[in-house]
Structure formats: structure tokens, C-alpha cells
C-alpha positions as CSV (number, residue, x, y, z in Angstrom):
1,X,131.7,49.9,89.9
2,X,134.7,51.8,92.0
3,X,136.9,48.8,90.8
4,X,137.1,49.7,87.3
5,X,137.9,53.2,88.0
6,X,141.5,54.9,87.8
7,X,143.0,58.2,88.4
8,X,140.5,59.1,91.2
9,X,141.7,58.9,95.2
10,X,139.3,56.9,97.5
11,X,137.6,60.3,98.9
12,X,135.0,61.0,95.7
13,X,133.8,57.3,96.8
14,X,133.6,58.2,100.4
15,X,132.1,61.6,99.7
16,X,129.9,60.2,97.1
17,X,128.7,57.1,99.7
18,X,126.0,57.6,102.4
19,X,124.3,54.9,105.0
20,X,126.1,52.3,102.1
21,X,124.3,53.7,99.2
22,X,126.1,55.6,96.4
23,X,124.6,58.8,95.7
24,X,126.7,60.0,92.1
25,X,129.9,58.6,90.4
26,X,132.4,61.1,89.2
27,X,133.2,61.4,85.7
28,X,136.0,63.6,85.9
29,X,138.4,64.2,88.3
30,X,137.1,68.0,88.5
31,X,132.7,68.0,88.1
32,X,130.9,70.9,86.7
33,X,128.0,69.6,87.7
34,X,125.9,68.6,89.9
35,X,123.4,66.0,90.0
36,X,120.8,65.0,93.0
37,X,119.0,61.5,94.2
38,X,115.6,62.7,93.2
39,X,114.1,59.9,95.7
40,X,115.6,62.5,98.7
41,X,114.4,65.2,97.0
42,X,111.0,63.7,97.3
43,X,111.1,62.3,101.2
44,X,112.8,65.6,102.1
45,X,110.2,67.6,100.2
46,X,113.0,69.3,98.1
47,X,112.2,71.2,94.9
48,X,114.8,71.1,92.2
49,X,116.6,74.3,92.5
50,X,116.5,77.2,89.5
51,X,118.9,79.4,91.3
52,X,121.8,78.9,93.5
53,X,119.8,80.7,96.5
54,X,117.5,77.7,95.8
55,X,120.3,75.3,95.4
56,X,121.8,76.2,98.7
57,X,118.5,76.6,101.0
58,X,118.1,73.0,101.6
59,X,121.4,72.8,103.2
60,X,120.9,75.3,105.4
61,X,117.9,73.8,106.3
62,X,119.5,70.7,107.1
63,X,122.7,72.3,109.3
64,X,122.4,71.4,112.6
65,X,119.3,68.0,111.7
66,X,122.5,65.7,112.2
């Protein structure tokens, strides 16, 4: 998919990679939004946030899991 794209640097594809699996795909250079992998949601036991408290407590959670 990356192949056909232009205008973006090759860090949104690293950022947007993990364990070889692509998470999101920009679709401007400068996202207003954010969107989540609703499988890791689920194995992680993740809720979909309603607030940004929400939004950030499972990365605090995860600091520090590696």
C-alpha cells in the first residue's frame, strides 16, 4: 500500500508498523484523528475511550510492560 503513497517521509510507516503488522495509514500529512486496532483493544481489555483521561490511561498502564 506505502508504494503508492507520496508526500509522506518513511516515519508515519515506521510509526504506524508494529511486530510487521500495520496498525493505521495516514491520510494527511497532519491527522486529526485517531483510530485504534479494535482486536488490541479486546486482548488488552481496553474500552474505547469517551474522554481524553480515558484515552490516555491505557498508556500509562502500559509504560514500563516493554
Amino acid at each position: 500500500m506505502w508504494q503508492d503513497f507520496s508526500g509522506f517521509s518513511q516515519t508515519p510507516k515506521d510509526q504506524s508498523t508494529h511486530e510487521g503488522k500495520q496498525y493505521f495509514v495516514p491520510y494527511y500529512y497532519y491527522p486529526w484523528a485517531v483510530f485504534h486496532r479494535k482486536s488490541v483493544f479486546d486482548k488488552q481489555g481496553y474500552e474505547q475511550a469517551k474522554t481524553r483521561g480515558e484515552f490516555i490511561a491505557p498508556a500509562k498502564k502500559r509504560a514500563g510492560k516493554g
